[in-house]
C-alpha positions in Angstrom: -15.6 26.3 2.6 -14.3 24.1 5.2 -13.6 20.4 4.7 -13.0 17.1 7.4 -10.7 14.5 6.9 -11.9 11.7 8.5 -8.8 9.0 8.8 -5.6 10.7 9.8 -3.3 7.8 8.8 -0.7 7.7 6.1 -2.8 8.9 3.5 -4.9 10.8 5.0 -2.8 13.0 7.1 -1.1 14.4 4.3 -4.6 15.0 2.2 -5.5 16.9 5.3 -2.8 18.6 5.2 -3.1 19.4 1.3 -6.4 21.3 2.0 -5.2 23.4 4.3 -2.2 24.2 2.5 -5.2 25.4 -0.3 -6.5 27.8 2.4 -9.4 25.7 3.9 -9.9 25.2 7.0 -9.9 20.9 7.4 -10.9 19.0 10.7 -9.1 15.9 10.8 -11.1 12.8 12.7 -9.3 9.6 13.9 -10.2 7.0 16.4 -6.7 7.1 17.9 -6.4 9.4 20.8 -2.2 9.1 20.3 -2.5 10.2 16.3 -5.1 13.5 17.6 -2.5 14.6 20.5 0.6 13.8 18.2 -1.1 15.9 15.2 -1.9 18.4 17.4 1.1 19.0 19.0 2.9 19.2 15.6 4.4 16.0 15.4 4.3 13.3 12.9 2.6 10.0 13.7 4.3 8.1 11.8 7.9 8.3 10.2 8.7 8.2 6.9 7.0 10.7 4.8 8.8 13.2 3.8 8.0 16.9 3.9 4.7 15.7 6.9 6.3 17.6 10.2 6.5 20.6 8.3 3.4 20.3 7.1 1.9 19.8 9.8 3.3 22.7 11.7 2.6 24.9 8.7 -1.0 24.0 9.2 -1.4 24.4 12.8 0.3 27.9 12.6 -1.9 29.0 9.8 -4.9 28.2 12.3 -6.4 25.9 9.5 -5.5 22.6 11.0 -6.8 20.7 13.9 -7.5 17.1 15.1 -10.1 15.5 16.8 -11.3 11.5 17.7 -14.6 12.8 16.9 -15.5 11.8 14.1 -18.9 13.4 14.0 -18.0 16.5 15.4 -15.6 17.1 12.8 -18.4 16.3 9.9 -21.1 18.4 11.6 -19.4 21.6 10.5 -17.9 20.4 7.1 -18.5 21.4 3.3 -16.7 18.4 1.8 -16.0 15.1 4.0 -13.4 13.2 2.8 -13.6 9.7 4.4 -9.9 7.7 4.4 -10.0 4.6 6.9 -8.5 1.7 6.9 -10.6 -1.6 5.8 -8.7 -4.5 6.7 -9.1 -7.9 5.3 -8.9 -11.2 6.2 -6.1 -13.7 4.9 -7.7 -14.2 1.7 -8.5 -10.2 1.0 -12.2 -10.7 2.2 -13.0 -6.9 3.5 -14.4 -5.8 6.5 -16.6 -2.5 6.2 -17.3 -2.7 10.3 -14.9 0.5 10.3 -15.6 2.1 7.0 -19.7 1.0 8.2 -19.1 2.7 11.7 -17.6 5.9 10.6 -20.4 6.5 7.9 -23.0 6.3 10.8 -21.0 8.9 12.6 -21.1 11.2 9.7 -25.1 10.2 9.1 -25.7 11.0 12.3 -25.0 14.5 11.6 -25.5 14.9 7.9 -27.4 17.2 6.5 -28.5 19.0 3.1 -25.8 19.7 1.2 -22.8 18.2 2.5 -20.8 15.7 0.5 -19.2 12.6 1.7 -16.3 11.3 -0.4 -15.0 8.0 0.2 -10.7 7.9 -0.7 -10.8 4.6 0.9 -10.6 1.3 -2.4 -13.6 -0.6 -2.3 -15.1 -3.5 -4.3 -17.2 -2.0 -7.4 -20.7 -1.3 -6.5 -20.1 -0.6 -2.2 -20.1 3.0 -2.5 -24.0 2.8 -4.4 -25.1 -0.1 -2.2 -23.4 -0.7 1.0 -22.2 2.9 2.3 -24.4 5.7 1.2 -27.6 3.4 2.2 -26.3 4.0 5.3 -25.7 7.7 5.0 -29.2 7.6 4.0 -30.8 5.6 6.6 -29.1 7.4 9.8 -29.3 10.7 8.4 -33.2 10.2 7.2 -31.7 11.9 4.0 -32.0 10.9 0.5 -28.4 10.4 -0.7 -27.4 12.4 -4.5 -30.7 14.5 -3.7 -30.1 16.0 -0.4 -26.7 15.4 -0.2 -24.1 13.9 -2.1 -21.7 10.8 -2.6 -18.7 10.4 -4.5 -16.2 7.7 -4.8 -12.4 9.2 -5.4 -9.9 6.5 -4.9 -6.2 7.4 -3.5 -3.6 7.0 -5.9 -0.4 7.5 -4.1 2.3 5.3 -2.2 3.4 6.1 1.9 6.7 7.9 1.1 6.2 10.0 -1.3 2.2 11.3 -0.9 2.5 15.0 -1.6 4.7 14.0 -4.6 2.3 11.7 -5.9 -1.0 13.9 -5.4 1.0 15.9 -7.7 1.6 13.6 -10.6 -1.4 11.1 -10.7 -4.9 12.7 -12.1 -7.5 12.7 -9.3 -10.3 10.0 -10.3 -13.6 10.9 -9.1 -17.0 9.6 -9.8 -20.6 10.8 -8.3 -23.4 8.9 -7.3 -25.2 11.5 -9.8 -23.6 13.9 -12.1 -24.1 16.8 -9.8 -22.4 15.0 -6.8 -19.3 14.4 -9.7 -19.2 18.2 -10.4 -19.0 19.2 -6.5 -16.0 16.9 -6.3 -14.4 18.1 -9.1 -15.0 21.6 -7.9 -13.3 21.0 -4.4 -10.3 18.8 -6.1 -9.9 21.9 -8.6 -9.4 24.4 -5.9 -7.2 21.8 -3.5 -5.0 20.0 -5.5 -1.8 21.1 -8.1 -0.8 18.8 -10.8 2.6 18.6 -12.6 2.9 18.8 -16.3 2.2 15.2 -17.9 3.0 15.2 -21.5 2.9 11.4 -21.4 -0.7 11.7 -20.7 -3.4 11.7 -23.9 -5.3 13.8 -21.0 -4.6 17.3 -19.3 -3.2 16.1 -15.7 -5.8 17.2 -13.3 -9.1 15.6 -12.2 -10.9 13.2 -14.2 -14.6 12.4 -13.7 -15.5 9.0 -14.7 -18.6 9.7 -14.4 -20.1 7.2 -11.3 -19.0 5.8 -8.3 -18.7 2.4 -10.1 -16.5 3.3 -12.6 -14.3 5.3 -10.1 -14.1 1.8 -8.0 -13.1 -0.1 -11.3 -10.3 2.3 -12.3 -8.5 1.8 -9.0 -9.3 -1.9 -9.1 -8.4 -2.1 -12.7 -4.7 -0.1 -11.5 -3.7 -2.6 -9.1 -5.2 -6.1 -10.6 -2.9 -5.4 -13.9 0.2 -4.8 -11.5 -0.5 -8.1 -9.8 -1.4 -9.9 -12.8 2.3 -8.1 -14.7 4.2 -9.1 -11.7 2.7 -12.7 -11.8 3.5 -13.1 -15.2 7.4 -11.6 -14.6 8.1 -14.2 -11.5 6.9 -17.0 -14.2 9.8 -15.4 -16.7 12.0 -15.4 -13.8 11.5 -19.2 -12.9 12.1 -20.0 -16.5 15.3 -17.7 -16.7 16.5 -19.6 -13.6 16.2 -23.0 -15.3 17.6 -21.6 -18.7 20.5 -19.9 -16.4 20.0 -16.5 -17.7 19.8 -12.6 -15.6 15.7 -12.0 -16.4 16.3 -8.6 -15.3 18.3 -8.4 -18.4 15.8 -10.1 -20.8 13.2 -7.8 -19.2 14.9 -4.9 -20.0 16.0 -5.3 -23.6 12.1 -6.4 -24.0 11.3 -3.2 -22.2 13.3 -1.2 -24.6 10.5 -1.8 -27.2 7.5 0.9 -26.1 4.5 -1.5 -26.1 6.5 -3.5 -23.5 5.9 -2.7 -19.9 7.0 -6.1 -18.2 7.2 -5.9 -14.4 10.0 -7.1 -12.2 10.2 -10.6 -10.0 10.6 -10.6 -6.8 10.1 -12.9 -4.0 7.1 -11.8 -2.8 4.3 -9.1 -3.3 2.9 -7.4 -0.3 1.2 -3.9 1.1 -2.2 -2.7 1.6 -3.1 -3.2 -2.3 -1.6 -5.4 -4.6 -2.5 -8.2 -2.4 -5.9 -7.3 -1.6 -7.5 -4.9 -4.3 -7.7 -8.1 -7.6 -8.8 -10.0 -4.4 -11.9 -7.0 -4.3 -12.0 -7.2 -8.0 -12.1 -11.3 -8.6 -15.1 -10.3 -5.7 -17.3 -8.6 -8.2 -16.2 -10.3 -11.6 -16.8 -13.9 -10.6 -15.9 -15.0 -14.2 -12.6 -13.5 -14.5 -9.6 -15.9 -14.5 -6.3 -14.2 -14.8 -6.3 -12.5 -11.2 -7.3 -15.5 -8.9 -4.4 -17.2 -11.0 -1.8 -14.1 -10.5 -2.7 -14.3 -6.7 -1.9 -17.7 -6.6 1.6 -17.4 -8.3 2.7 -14.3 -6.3 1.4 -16.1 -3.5 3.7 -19.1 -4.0 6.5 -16.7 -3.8 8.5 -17.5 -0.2 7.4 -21.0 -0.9 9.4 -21.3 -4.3 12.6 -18.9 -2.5 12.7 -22.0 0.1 12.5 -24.8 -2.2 15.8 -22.6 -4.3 17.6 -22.7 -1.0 16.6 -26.7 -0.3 18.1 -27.3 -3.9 21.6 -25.8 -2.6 21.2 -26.7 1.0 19.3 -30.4 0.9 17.4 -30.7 4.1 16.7 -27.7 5.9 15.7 -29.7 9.8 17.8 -27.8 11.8 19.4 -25.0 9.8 19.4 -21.2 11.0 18.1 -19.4 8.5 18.0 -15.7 8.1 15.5 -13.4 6.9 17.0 -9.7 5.9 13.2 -7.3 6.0 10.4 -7.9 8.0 8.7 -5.1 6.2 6.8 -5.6 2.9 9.2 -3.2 1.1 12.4 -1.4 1.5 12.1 2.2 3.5 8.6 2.0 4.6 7.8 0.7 8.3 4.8 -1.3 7.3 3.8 -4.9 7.8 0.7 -5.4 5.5 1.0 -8.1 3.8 4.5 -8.5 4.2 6.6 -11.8 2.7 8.3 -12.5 5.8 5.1 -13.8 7.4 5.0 -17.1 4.8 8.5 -16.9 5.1 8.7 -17.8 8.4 6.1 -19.9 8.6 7.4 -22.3 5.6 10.8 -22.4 7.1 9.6 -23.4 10.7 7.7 -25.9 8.7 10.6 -27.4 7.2 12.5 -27.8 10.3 14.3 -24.6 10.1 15.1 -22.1 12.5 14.3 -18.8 11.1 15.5 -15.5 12.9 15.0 -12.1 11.7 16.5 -8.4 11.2 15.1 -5.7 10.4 16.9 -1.8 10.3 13.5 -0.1 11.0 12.3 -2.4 13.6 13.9 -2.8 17.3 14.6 -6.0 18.5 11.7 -5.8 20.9 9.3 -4.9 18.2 10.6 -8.1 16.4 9.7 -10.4 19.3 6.1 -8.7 19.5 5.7 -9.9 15.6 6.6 -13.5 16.9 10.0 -13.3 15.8 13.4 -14.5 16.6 15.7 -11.5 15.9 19.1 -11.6 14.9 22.2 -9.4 14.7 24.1 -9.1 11.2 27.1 -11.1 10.9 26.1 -13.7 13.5 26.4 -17.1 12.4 23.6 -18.5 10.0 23.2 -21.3 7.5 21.7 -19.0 4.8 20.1 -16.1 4.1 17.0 -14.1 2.1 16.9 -11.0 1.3 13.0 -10.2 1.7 12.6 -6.4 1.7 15.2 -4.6 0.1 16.2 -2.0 2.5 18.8 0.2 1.5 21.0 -0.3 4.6 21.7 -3.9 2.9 22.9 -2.6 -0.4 26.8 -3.0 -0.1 26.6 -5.5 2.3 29.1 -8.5 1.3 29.6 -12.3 2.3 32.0 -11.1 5.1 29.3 -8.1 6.8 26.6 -11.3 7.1 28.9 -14.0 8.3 30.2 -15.5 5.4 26.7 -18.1 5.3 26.6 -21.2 3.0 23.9 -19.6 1.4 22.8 -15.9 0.3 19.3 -15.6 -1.7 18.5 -12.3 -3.1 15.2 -12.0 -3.3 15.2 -8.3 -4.6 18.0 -8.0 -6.4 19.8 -5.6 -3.8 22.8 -7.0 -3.3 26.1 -6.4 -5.2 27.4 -9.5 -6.6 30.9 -8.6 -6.3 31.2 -8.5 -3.0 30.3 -12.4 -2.9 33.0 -15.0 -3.3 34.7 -18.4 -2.2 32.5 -20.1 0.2 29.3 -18.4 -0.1 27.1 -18.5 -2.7 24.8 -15.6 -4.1 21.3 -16.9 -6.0 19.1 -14.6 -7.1 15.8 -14.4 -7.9 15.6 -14.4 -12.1 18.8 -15.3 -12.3 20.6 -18.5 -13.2 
């Protein structure tokens, strides 16, 4: 068997990886000419994952690992293709397929009887049947689930800890037909090991759903509920602020009780998925009504941080304001989606002068994002914590400059280490 990987990002570099490690020799395709040489030449793309330069390098000395920016001729040659690109969105999570559209020509223009194409990457309920293998079809002059065969299997896992997590999360699949279901499941079987889950009503390992829809609506469902729980938390965190009460407290001792799986607030909720995938689902399901509303309340995140600081502050015209994380979360070196964008903009928009740090981003790379950076402990007005980076965990009053104001908007910050003239909000709590 041999397998391609087409999409060697963040994901899909260490699925790559994965199959080889199962003894298969794997082609990896990516438009980036930097990604193939780095990949090739046993370094990591990207930092941040653990466990991927060895990995790499185990694959490349085992001879079953090699890169390529063509993407068709690392499908011509391929059992399984396993299709991972990024679709990138629009403001308001509308997707664009021109890349996910593109790449499936390549493959079509190669395909024939017998392969199988999976697509990794999420997708709105019903594009796998009627948007991509139409065009698998139509370039390849083959009839897709007949002469070859289509299968939706959405990733599962979170940048940082992929190997881990193709570990511990069943593998969904679902075919075009039955037979394309059972190939997957097949290839999965012999690729993938799966740690004990006695939480699970299921044996851990890979579940066929039994079509590409339902595959699609699994993942969907996954990150729509997350959104909708987190919406739902922030609203319990604006009333714990009014009532003066720690939510995180009230969350917990809920918690305690097991049909009680309340999220936590935060001060805004960004990435690839949470922001985009109810987005994809609200798409499909024109008459649902509790996503479009969660989007709108996580949405109104920064918006509701700034108005906090205006209560303490009064008018912000003037004020330097700092923002701690330009990254959408802690430890990851990714913008999608990140809080600090309506941050900035709503502080700017007020009259503020926002500047920016950020321990995984150079000062330089700051200024590229449009940002003003800053240095810690350099004079401010006030201050949000938007990513929660662990290099800010035990810093005090004193290591930021003693500002007016400190907001916490992910509950990193020790609260002993704030006294006499600065004052430490934070979000959820009175």
């Amino acid at each position: 068997m041999k397998a391609a990987v087409i999409g060697l990002g963040k994901i899909g570099l260490p699925i790559a990886i994965t199959i080889a490690d199962a003894g298969i020799q794997v082609t990896g395709g990516d438009a980036s000419p930097k990604v193939v040489e780095e990949v090739n030449s046993g370094r990591a793309p990207f930092p941040g994952e653990p466990g991927l330069v060895e990995g790499i390098q185990r694959s490349l000395s085992s001879g079953l690992l090699r890169a390529t920016t063509d993407n068709a001729e690392a499908a011509k040659n391929a059992d399984i293709i396993v299709v991972i690109v990024p679709m990138y969105v629009d403001d308001q999570g509308i997707p664009d397929y021109s890349i996910l559209e593109s790449v499936s020509r390549d493959i079509g223009s190669v395909l024939h009887a017998g392969q199988t194409v999976i697509y990794e990457t999420t997708l709105p309920v019903g594009a796998t049947r009627s948007r991509l293998a139409p065009i698998l079809t139509e370039v390849s002059g083959l009839k897709a689930g007949h002469d070859f065969h289509v299968v939706h299997s959405p990733e599962r896992v979170f940048s940082g800890r992929v190997f881990a997590d193709l570990k511990r999360y069943p593998k969904i699949i679902g075919g075009l037909t039955p037979s394309c279901g059972d190939i997957a499941k097949d290839f999965y079987q012999q690729v993938l090991v799966f740690d004990d889950r006695p939480d699970l009503d299921r044996l851990n390992g890979v579940w066929d759903l039994g079509s590409v829809e339902a595959a699609e609506f699994a993942k969907l469902a996954e990150t729509t509920y997350r959104d909708v729980n987190i919406a739902l938390a922030n609203e319990f965190g604006d009333f714990a602020e009014r009532l003066n009460v720690d939510i995180h407290e009230i969350i917990d001792a809920a918690n305690s009780q097991p049909f009680s799986h309340i999220h936590q607030p935060g001060i805004y909720v960004g990435g690839h998925c949470i922001p985009v995938y109810p987005r994809f689902y609200s798409s499909v399901d024109t008459a649902a009504k509790l996503p479009p509303l969660a989007r709108q309340i996580n949405d109104a995140g920064p918006e509701r941080a700034v108005n906090r600081l205006e209560v303490e502050l009064g008018s912000l015209q003037g004020m330097k304001i700092g923002v701690l994380g330009s990254t959408y979360r802690g430890g990851v070196k990714e913008m999608a989606f990140s809080g600090v964008f309506p941050l900035v903009e709503i502080l700017e928009r007020k009259g503020a002068l926002p500047v920016v740090h950020d321990p995984m981003l150079s000062d330089a790379e700051l200024e590229s994002l449009g940002f003003i950076p800053f240095e810690l402990g350099s004079t401010v007005n006030a201050i949000i914590v938007q990513a929660d980076h662990p290099e800010y965990q035990n810093l005090g009053a004193n290591d930021l400059g003693n500002p007016t104001v400190v907001l916490d908007g992910r509950r990193i910050l020790d609260p002993s280490l704030f006294s006499g003239s600065t004052t430490l909000l934070t979000i959820g709590r009175g």
